[in-house]
C-alpha positions as CSV (number, residue, x, y, z in Angstrom):
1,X,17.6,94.9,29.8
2,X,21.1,95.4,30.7
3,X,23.2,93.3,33.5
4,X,23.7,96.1,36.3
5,X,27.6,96.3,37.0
6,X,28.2,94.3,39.7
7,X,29.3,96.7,42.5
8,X,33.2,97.1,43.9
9,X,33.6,95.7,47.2
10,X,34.7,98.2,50.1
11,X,36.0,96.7,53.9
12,X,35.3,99.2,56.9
13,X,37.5,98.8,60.1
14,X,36.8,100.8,62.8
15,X,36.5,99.2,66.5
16,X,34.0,101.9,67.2
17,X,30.3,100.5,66.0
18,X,28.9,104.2,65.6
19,X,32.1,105.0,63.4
20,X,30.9,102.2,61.2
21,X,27.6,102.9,60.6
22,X,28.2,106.2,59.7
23,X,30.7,105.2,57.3
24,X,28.0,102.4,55.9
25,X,25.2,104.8,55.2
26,X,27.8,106.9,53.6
27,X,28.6,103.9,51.1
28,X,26.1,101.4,50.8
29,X,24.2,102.7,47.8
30,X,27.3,102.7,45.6
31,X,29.7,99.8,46.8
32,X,29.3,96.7,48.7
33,X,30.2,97.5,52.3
34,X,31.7,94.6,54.1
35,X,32.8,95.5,58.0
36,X,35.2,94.5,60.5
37,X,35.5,95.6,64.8
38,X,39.1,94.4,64.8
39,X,42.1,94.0,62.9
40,X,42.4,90.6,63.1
41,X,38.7,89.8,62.0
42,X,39.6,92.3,59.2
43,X,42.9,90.2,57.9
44,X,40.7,87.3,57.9
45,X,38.2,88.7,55.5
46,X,40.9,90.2,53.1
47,X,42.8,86.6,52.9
48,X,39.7,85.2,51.6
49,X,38.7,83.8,48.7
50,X,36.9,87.0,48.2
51,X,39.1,90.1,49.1
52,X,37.5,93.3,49.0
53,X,38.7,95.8,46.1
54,X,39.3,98.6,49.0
55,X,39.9,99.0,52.7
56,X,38.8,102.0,54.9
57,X,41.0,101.4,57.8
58,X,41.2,102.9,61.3
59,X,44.7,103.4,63.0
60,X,44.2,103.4,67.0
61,X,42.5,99.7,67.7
62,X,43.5,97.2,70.2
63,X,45.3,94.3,70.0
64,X,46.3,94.8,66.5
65,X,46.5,98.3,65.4
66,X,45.8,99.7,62.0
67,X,49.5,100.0,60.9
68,X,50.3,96.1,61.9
69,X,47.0,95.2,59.8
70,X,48.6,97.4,56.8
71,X,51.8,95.8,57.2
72,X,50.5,92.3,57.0
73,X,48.2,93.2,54.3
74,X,51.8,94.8,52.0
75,X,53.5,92.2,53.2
76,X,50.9,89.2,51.2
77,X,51.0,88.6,47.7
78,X,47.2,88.1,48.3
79,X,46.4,91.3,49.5
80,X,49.4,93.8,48.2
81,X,47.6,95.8,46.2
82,X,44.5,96.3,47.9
83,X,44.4,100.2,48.3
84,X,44.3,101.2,51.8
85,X,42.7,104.5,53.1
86,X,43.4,105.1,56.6
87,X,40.6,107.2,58.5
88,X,42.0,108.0,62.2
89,X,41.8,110.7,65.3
90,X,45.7,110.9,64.8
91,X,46.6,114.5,63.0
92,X,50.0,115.4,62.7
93,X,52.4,115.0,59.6
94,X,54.4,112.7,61.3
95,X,51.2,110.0,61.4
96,X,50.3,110.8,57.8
97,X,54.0,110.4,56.8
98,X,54.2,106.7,58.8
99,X,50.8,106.0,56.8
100,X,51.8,106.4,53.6
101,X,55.4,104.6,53.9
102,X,53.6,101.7,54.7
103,X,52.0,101.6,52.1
104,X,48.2,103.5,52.2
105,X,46.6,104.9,49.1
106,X,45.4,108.1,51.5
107,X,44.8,109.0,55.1
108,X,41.7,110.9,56.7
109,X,41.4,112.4,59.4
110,X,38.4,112.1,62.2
111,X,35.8,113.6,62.8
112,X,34.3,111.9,59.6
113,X,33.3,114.3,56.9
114,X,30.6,113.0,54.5
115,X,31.7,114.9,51.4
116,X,35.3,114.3,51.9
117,X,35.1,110.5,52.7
118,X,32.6,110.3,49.4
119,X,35.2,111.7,47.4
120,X,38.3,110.0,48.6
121,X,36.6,106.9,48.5
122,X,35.2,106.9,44.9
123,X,38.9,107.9,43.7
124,X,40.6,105.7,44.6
125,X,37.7,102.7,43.9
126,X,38.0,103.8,40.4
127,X,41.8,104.1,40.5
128,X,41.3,100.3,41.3
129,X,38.8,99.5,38.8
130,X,41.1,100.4,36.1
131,X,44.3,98.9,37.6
132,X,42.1,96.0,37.7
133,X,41.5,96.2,34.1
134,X,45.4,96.6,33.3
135,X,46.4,93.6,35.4
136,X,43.7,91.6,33.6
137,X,44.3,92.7,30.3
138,X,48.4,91.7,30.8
139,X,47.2,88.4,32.5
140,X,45.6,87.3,29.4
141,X,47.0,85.0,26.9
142,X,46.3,87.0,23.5
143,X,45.9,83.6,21.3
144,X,43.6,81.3,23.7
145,X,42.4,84.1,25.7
146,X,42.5,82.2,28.3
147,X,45.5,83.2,31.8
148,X,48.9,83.6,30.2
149,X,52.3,82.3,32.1
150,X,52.8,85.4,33.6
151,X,49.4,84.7,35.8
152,X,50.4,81.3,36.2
153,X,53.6,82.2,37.9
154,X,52.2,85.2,40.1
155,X,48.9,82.7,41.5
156,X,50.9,79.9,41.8
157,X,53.4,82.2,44.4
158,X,50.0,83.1,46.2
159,X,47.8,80.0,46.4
160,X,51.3,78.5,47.5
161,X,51.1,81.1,50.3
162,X,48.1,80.3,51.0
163,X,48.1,76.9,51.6
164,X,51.4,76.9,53.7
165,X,49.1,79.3,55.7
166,X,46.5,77.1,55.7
167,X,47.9,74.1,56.0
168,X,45.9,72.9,52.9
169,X,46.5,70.9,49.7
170,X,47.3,72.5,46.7
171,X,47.8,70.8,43.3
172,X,48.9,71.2,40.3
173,X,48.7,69.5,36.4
174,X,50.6,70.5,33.3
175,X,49.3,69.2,30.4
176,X,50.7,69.0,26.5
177,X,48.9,68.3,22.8
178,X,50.0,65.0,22.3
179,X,52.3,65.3,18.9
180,X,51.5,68.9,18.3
181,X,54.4,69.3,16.0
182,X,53.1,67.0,13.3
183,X,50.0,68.8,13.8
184,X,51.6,71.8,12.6
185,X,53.6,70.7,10.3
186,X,51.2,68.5,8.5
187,X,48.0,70.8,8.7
188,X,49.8,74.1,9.5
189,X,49.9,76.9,12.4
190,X,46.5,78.9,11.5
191,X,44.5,75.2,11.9
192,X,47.6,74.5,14.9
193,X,46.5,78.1,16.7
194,X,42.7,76.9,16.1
195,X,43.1,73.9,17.9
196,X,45.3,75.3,20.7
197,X,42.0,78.1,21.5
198,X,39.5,74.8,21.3
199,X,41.2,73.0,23.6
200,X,42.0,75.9,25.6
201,X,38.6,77.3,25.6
202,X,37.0,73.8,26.6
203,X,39.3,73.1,29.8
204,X,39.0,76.5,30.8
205,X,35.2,76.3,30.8
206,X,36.0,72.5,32.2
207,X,36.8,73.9,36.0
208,X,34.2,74.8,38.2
209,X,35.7,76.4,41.7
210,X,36.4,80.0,41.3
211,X,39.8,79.8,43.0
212,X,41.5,77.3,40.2
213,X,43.2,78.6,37.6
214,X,43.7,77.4,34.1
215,X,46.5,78.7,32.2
216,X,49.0,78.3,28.7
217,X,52.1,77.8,30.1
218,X,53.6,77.7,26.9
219,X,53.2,77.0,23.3
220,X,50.8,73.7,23.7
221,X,51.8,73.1,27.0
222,X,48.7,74.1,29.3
223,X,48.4,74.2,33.5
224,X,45.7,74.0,36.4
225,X,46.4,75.2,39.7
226,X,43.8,73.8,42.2
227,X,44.0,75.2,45.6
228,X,43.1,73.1,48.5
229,X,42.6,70.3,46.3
230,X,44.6,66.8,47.0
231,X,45.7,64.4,45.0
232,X,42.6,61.9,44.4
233,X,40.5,65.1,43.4
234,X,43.5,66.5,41.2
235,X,43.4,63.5,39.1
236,X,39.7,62.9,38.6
237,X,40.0,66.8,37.4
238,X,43.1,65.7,34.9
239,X,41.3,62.6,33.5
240,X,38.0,64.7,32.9
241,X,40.6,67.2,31.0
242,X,41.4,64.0,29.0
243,X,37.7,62.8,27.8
244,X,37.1,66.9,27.3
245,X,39.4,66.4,24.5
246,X,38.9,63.4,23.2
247,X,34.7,64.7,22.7
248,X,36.0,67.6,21.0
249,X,37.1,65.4,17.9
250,X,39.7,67.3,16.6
251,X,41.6,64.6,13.3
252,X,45.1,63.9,13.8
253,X,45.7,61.8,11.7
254,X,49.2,62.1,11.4
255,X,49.9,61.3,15.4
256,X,50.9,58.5,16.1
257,X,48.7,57.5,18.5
258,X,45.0,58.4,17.3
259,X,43.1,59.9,14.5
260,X,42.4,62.9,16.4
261,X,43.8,65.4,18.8
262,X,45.1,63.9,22.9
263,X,46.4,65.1,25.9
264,X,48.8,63.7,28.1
265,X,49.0,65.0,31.8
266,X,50.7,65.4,35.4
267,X,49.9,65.6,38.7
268,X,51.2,66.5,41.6
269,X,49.7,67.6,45.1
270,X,51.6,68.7,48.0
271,X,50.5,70.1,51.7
272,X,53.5,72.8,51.6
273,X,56.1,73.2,54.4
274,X,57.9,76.0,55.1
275,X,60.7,74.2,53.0
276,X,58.3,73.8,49.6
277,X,58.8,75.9,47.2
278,X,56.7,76.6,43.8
279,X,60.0,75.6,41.3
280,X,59.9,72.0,43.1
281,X,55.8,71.8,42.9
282,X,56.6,72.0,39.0
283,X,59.1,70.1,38.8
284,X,57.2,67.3,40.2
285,X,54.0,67.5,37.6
286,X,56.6,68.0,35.0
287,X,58.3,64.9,36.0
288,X,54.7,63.6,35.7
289,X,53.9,64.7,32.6
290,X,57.1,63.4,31.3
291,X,56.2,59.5,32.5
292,X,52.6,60.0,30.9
293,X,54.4,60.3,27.8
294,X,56.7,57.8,28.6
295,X,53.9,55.5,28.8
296,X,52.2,55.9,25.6
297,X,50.9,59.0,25.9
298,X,47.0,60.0,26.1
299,X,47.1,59.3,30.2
300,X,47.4,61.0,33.1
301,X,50.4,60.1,35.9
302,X,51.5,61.5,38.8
């Protein structure tokens, strides 16, 4: 038997309850339908951890309309390209034209029409799917496999977002191959690339939250963002990164520090203000990383 695909995830806003329910028949068979009476309940879903992959969105709500819930949601790194179909009594080209400069992937007008809603709907879902695909495919470190810098940067930017927002901790180790160089040099870079995907492979699999992210930052140099995670947690996380390595058993025996292959690692963990930025965040687990190897090497600081 084959694993069923699991199914795209679709956010209906509408203030009006029979609005919704047509729109949830309509959809339920072929997405997972996720719904919303105001725009700030529906900002609230989309800033979680688990954003929907599409947003049918009505204009004329109260309190906070359908083009202020647009803006907000253009305006996050989180939510940015989210498309946004709007669905709204309001007719003329001028709407459509405000619509779409803010940002929406289409705009429907009311009354709902089945077929036409169907349509528009499975578009742009798969137009999403396959942007999906691109983003993850240029996310993805082609050695390791694992997130490439690129991804590092752009969910470090977020998750800082996030947990200024929030008012949350968010951490943050970088960790390097303890004497990688003689590694290379002595057993040379095809065994050198097969220990950077072990070691890569077994910290990746190492995390266990959905929302941390474990990344080459560069050559042998490897990072772990860990949203709303402080310090005390961020370290037990770095030392189990440690042992990881040490089971794998990888000989070194040219370091000059053990027979076999060690990491040395930062921390750093921060509650951001509106003055934290993410260049300081690594310079401080940098500036960690730099006293573990200070220190001997084969530790964790912070």
């Amino acid at each position: 038997m084959f694993d069923q695909p699991e199914k795209q995830s679709i956010l209906i806003v509408d203030d009006a309850i029979e609005n919704i329910k047509i729109l949830v028949e309509l959809l339920r068979y072929d997405y997972s339908v996720k719904v919303a009476t105001s725009g700030e309940k529906a900002l609230k879903i989309a800033f979680s951890n688990n954003p929907p992959d599409l947003i049918i969105l009505d204009v004329v709500m109260p309190n906070l309309d359908g083009y202020e819930v647009c803006k907000k949601l253009k305006a996050s790194p989180i939510t940015h390209n989210i498309p946004i179909i709007f669905i709204t009594v309001k007719d003329s080209e001028e709407d459509e034209i405000e619509g779409f400069e803010l940002g929406a992937a289409d705009y429907i007008t009311k009354p709902i029409r089945p077929v036409v809603v169907k349509a528009r709907v499975k578009t742009h879902a798969k137009l999403k799917k396959y942007t999906d695909l691109l983003l993850n495919i240029s996310y993805c470190d082609g050695l390791t496999g694992i997130p490439n810098r690129r991804r590092f940067d752009e969910y470090l930017k977020m998750e800082l977002a996030v947990a200024l927002r929030e008012k949350v901790p968010l951490s943050l180790i970088m960790l390097d191959i303890d004497h990688f160089k003689l590694f290379n040099d002595n057993y040379g870079h095809q065994l050198g690339d097969s220990c950077l995907i072990k070691v890569a492979q077994e910290l990746n699999s190492t995390i266990k939250r959905k929302n941390n992210l474990f990344a080459r930052y560069g050559g042998e140099e490897f990072a772990c963002i860990l949203p709303n995670t402080n310090l005390k947690n961020a370290i037990e996380i770095a030392e189990r990164f440690r042992m990881k390595v040490i089971e794998l058993k990888i000989p070194h025996v040219h370091s000059l520090i053990s027979d076999q292959i060690t990491i040395s690692l930062g921390v750093t963990s921060i509650v951001p203000d509106l003055h934290s930025t993410v260049e300081a965040l690594i310079t401080g687990a940098d500036n960690a990383l730099y006293k573990a190897k200070k220190s001997g090497r084969n530790i964790v600081c912070f």
